[in-house]
C-alpha positions as CSV (number, residue, x, y, z in Angstrom):
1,X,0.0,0.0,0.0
2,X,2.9,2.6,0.6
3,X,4.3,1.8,-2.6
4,X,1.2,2.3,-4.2
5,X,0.7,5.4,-2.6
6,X,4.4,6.5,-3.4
7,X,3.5,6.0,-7.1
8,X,0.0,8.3,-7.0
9,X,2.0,11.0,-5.6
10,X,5.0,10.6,-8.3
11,X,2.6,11.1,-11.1
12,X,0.6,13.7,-9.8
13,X,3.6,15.7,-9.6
14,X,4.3,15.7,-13.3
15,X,1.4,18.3,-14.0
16,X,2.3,21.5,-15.1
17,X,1.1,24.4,-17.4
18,X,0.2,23.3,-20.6
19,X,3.0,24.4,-23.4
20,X,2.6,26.5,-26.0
21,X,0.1,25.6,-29.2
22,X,2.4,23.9,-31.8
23,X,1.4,25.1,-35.5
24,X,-1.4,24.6,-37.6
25,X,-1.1,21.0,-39.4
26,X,-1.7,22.6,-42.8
27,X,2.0,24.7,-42.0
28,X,3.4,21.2,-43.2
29,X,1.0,19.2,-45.3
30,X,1.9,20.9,-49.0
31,X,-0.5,20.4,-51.2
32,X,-0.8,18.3,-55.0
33,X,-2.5,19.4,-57.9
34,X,-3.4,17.9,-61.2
35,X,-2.4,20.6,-64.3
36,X,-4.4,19.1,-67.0
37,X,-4.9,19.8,-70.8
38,X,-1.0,21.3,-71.6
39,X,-0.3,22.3,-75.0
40,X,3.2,22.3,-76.0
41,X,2.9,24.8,-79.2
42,X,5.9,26.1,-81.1
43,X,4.3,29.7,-80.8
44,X,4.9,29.4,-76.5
45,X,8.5,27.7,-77.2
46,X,7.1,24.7,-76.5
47,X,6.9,25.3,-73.0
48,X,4.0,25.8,-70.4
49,X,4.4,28.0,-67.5
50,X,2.0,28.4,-64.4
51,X,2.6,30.6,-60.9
52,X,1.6,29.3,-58.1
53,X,-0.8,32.2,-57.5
54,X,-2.8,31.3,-60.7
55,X,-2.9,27.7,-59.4
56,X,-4.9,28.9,-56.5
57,X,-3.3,26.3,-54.1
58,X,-4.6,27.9,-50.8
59,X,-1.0,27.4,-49.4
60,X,2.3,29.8,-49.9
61,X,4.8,28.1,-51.9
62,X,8.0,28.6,-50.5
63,X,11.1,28.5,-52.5
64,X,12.9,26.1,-50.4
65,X,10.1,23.8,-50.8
66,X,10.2,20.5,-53.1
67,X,8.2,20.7,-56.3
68,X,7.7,17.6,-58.0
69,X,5.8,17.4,-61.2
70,X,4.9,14.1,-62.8
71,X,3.5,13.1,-66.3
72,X,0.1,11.4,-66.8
73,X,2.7,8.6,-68.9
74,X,-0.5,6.7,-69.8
75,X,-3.0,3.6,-68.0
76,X,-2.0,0.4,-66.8
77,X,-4.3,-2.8,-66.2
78,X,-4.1,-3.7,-62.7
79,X,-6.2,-6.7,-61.8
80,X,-8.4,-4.8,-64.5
81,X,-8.7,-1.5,-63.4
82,X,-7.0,1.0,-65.3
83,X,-5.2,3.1,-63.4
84,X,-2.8,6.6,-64.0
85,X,0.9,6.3,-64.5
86,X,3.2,9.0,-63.5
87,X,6.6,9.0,-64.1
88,X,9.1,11.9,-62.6
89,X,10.6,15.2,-64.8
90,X,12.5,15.1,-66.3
91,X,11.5,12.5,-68.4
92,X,12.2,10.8,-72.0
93,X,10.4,9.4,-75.2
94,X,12.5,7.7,-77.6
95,X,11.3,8.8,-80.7
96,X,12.1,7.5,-84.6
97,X,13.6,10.7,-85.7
98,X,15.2,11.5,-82.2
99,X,14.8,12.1,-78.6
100,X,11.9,13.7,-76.5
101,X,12.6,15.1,-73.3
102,X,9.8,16.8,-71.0
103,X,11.6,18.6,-68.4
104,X,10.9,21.3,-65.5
105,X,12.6,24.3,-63.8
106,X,11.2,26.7,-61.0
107,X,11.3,30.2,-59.6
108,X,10.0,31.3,-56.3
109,X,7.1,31.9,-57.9
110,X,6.2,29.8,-60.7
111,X,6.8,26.5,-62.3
112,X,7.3,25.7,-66.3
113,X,7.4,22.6,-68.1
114,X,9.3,22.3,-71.5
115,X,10.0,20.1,-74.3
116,X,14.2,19.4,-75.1
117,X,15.7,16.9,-76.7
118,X,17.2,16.3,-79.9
119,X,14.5,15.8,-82.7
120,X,13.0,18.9,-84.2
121,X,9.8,20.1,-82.0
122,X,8.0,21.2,-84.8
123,X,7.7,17.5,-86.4
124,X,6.7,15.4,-82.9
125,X,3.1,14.7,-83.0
126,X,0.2,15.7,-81.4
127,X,0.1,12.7,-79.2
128,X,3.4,13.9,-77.2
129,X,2.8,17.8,-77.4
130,X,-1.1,18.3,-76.9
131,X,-3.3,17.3,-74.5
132,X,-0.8,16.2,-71.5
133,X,-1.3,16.1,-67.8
134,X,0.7,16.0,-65.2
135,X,0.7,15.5,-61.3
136,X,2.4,18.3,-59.1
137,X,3.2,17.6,-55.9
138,X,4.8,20.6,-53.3
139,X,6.1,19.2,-50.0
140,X,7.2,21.8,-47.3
141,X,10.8,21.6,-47.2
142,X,11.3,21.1,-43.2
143,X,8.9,17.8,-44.2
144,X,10.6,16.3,-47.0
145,X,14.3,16.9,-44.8
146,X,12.7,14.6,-42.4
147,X,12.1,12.2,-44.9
148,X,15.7,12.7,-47.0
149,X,16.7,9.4,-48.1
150,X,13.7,7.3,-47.3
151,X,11.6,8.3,-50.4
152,X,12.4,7.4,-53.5
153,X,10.8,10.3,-55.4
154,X,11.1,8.7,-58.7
155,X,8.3,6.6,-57.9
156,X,5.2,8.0,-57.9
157,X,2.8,5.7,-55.5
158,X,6.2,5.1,-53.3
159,X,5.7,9.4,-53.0
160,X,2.2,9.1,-52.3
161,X,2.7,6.9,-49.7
162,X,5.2,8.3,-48.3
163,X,3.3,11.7,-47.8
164,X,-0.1,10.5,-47.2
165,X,-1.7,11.9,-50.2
166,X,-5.5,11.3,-50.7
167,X,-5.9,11.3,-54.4
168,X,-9.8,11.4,-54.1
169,X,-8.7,15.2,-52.7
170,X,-6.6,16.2,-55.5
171,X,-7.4,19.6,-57.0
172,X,-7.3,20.0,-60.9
173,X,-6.4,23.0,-62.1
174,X,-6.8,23.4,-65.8
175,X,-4.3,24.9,-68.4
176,X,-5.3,28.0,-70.0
């Protein structure tokens, strides 16, 4: 019984003020987007640009934070449901008159996503420069350092689980 008693009194000594309110979860959430209907045109340089305030994200955009844009790279059957693939930027389509390169680059307040490679723009059909979606996914930068090494951001689903993304949520913002 003194023992017992000993113990009540331990614990009730570890009360104290309560601490300060930590910040708001949505601080380090980030947010992902789908950019659909991107026309690569030779008039625009074949290239697509978007700022984040035109996006309408509801979340500041930092500029140390991670900005991953994926490419809609088609459907696959799985156990007969067809489902999205995304593959990474920069990413390549081997073509028969050269190669096709989709790439990405960033300011603090904008995003673009351009054609390179080495076949002539002007000739690639209209199945690689009109029409393409992609996947962008921002992740605060104090989030994605806790997860340095253990997400292998090439992989799209490995990415969504990593991050808890809920892809029934996923705003679509459409290109003008």
């Amino acid at each position: 019984m003194p023992l017992l008693l000993a113990v009540i009194v331990a614990f009730q000594g570890c009360k104290g003020p309560e601490g300060p309110q930590g910040p708001q979860g949505d601080a380090l959430v980030g947010t992902t987007f789908d950019l659909v209907g991107v026309d690569f045109l030779a008039a625009d340089d074949f290239q697509y640009g978007l700022t984040f305030a035109d996006a309408k994200l509801g979340v500041d955009v930092l500029e140390s934070d991670a900005v991953l844009v994926y490419i809609n790279w088609g459907t696959e059957d799985v156990n007969g449901t067809p489902l999205k693939t995304y593959r990474l930027l920069p990413q390549t389509a081997f073509l028969d008159n050269g190669i096709l390169t989709y790439n990405t680059d960033r300011t603090v307040n904008d995003f673009s996503i351009f054609l390179d490679g080495t076949v002539n723009l002007n000739t690639v059909s209209a199945d690689y420069t009109r029409d393409q979606d992609f996947r962008v996914i921002i992740i605060p930068s104090d989030f994605a350092a806790r997860k340095a090494g253990q997400v292998d951001y090439s992989d799209y689903n490995a990415v969504v689980k990593a991050y808890n993304i809920d892809e029934s949520k996923i705003k679509v913002v459409k290109a003008n």
